[in-house]
C-alpha positions as CSV (number, residue, x, y, z in Angstrom):
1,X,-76.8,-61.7,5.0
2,X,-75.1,-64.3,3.0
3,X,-74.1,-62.2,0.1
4,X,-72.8,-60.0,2.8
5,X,-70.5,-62.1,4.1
6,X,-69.1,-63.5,0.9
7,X,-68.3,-59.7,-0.6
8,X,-66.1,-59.1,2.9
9,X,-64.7,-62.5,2.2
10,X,-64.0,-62.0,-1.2
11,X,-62.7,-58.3,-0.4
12,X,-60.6,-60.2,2.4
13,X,-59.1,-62.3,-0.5
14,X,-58.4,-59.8,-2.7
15,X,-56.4,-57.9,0.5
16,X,-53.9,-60.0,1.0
17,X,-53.9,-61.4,-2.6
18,X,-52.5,-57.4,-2.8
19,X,-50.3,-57.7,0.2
20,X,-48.6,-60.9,-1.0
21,X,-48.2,-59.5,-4.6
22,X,-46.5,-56.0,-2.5
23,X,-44.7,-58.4,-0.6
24,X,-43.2,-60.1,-3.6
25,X,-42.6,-57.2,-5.5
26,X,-40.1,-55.5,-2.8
27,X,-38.0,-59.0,-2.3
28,X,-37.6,-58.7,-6.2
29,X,-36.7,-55.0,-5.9
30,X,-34.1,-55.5,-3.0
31,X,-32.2,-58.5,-4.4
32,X,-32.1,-56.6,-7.8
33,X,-30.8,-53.6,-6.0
34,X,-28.3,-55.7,-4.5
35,X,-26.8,-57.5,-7.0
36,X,-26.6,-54.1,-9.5
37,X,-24.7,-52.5,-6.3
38,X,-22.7,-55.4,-5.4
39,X,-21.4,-55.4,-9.1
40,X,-20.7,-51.8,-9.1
41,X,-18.9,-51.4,-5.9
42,X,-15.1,-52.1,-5.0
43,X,-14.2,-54.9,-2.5
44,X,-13.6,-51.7,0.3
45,X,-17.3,-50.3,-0.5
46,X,-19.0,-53.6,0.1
47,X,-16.8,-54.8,3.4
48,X,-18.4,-51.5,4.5
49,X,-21.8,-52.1,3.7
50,X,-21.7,-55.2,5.1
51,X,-20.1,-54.5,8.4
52,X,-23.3,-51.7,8.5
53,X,-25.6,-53.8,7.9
54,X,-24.4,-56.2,10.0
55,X,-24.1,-53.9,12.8
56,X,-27.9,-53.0,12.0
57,X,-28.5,-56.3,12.2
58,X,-26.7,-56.6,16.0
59,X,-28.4,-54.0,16.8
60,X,-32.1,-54.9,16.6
61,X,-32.0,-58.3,18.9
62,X,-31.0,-55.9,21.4
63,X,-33.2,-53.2,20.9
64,X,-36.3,-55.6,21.0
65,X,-34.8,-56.8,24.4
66,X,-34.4,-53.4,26.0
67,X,-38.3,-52.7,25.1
68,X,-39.1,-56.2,26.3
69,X,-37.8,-55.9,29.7
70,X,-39.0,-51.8,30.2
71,X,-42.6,-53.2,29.1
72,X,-42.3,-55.7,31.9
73,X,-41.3,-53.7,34.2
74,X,-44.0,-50.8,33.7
75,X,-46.7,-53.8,34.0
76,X,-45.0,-54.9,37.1
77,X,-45.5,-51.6,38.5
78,X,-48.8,-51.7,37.3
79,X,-49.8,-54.6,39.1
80,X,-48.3,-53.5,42.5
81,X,-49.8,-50.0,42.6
82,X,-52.5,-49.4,45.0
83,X,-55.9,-49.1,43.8
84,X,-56.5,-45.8,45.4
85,X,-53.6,-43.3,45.1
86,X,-52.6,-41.6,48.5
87,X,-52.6,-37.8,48.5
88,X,-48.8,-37.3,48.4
89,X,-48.8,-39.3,44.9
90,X,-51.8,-37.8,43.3
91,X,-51.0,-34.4,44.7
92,X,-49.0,-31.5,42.6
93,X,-45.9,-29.9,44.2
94,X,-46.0,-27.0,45.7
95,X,-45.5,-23.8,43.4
96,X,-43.4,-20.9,44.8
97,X,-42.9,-17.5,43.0
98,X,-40.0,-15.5,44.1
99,X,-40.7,-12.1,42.6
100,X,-36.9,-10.0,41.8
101,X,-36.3,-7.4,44.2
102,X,-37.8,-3.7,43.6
103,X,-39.8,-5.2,41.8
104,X,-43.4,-3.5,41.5
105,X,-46.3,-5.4,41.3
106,X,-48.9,-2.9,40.5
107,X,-51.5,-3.6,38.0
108,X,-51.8,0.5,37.4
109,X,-47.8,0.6,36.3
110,X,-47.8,-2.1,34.1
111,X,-46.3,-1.6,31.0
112,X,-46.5,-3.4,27.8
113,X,-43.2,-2.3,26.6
114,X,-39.7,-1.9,28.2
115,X,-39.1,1.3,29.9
116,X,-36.9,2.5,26.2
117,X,-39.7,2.2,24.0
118,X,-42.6,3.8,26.2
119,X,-43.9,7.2,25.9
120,X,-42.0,8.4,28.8
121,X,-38.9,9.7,26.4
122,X,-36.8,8.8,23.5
123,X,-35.2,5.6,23.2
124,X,-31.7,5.7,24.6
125,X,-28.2,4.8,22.3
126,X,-27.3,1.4,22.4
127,X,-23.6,0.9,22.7
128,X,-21.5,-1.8,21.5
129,X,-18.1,-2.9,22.2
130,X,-15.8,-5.2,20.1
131,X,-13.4,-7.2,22.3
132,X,-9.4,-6.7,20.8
133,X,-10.3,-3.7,19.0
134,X,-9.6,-0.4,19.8
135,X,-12.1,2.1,21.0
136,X,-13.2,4.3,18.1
137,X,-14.1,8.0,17.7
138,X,-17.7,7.5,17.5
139,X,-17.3,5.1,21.0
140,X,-15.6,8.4,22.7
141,X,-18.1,10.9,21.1
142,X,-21.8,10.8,22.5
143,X,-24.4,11.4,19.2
144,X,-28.2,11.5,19.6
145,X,-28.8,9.1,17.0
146,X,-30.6,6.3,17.9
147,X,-27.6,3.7,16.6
């Protein structure tokens, strides 16, 4: 039980020895990266990375405060909700279906497909209009093509 308990405490060790090592490893990385791009950049590219992170930087105080007082406010409405839920609040509204008018609603005339595509004829010509253009020949002639 003993030698147990020293391997998780040695494999506990060796964790955050890792995580610490990580840890140290990506501050090293980030100030290198920043003093290679501070270098590099002109005086207008920096004031413009620092105004963004900056505004990063404004920005997360007041996003932990928004989530701060939303999660205090759900567990105050936890604490004063009744115990047992009434029937209106635990109830579903009520569903109503409006079929369209002459409509059918026949289980025998159901149809998988649109009333062009069934067996019941031929397809009928599509037409198609462009707006501002002038109406062409095949627009005033009828052809029994399918386009």
């Amino acid at each position: 039980m003993n030698e147990e308990m020293e391997g998780k405490r040695a494999s506990r060790r060796r964790w955050e020895r890792l995580k610490m090592a990580s840890g140290i490893t990506a501050v090293a990385f980030a100030v290198t990266l920043a003093i290679v791009v501070g270098n590099r950049l002109s005086e207008e590219a920096l004031s413009v990375l620092v105004g963004v992170a900056c505004g990063v930087g404004a920005a997360i105080p007041t996003s932990l405060i928004i989530v701060a007082v939303t999660r205090r406010q759900e567990n105050r409405d936890r604490y004063h909700q009744s115990p047992h839920p009434t029937a209106s609040s635990s109830a579903y509204p009520p569903v109503i279906v409006v079929a369209p008018p002459g409509s059918q609603q026949h289980n025998e005339h159901w149809r998988a497909l649109p009333s062009s595509f069934s067996s019941s004829g031929a397809p009928s010509r599509r037409r198609f209009t462009v707006v501002g253009e002038p109406p062409t020949e095949s627009d005033e002639h009828e052809d029994n093509g399918w386009w």
